[in-house]
C-alpha positions in Angstrom: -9.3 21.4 4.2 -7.1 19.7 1.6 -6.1 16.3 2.6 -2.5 17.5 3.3 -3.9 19.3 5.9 -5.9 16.3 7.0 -2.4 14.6 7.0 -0.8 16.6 9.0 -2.9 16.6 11.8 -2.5 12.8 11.6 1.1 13.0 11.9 1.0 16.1 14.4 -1.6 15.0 17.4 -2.0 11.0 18.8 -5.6 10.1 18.5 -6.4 10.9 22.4 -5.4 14.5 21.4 -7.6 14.3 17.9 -10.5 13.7 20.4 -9.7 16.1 23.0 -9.8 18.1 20.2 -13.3 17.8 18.6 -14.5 17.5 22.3 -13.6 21.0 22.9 -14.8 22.2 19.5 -18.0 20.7 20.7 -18.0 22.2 24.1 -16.1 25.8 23.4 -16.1 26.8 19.5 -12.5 26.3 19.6 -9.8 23.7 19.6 -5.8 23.0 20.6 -5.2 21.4 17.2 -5.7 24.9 15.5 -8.4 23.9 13.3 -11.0 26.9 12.6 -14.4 27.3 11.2 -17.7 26.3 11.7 -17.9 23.2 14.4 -19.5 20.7 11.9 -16.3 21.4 9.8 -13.9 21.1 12.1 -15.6 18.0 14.1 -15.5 16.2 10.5 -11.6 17.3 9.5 -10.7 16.1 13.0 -12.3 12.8 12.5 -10.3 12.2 8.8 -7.3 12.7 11.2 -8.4 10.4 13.3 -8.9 8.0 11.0 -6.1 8.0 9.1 -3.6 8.5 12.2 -5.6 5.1 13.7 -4.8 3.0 10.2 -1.1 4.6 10.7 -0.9 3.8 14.4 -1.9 -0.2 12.9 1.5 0.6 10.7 -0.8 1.1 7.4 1.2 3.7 5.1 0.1 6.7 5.1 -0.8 6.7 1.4 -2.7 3.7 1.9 -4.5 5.3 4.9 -5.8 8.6 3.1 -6.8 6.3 -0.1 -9.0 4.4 2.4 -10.2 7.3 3.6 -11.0 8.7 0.2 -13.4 5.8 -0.7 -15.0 5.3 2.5 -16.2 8.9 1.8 -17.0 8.2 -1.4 -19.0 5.0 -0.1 -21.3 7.4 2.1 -21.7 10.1 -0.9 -23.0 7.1 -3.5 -25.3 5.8 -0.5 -27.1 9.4 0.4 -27.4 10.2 -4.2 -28.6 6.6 -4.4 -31.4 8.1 -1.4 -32.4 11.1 -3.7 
């Protein structure tokens, strides 16, 4: 999922639905929010919505949101090579 996509969910569902969400991709395979593929994909696209829609809901813009995003993923990628 490109993070346009990622944005859009943001804007689309409130956080209570973002969970609702990944709860029934947990539970069922499938969710309301229309995001497909395997679970562990769709569990971790929903939670970058998540994310960024909670910084928005704190009135954060958008672009500043997804570029926090962005390094807190990097963050966890340069902890897990520094690991190898």
């Amino acid at each position: 999922m490109h993070i346009r996509e990622i944005r859009e969910l943001a804007k689309k569902f409130a956080p209570e639905q973002i969970e609702n969400c990944i709860t029934q991709q947990m539970r069922e395979g499938v969710n309301i929010c229309d995001v497909s593929g395997p679970t562990e994909h769709v569990v971790s696209e929903l939670a970058k919505a998540s994310f960024v829609r909670d910084m928005t809901d704190r009135e954060i813009p958008m672009t500043d949101a997804v570029r926090e995003l962005a390094k807190r993923i990097r963050l966890v990628q340069m902890a897990f090579k520094e690991e190898d």
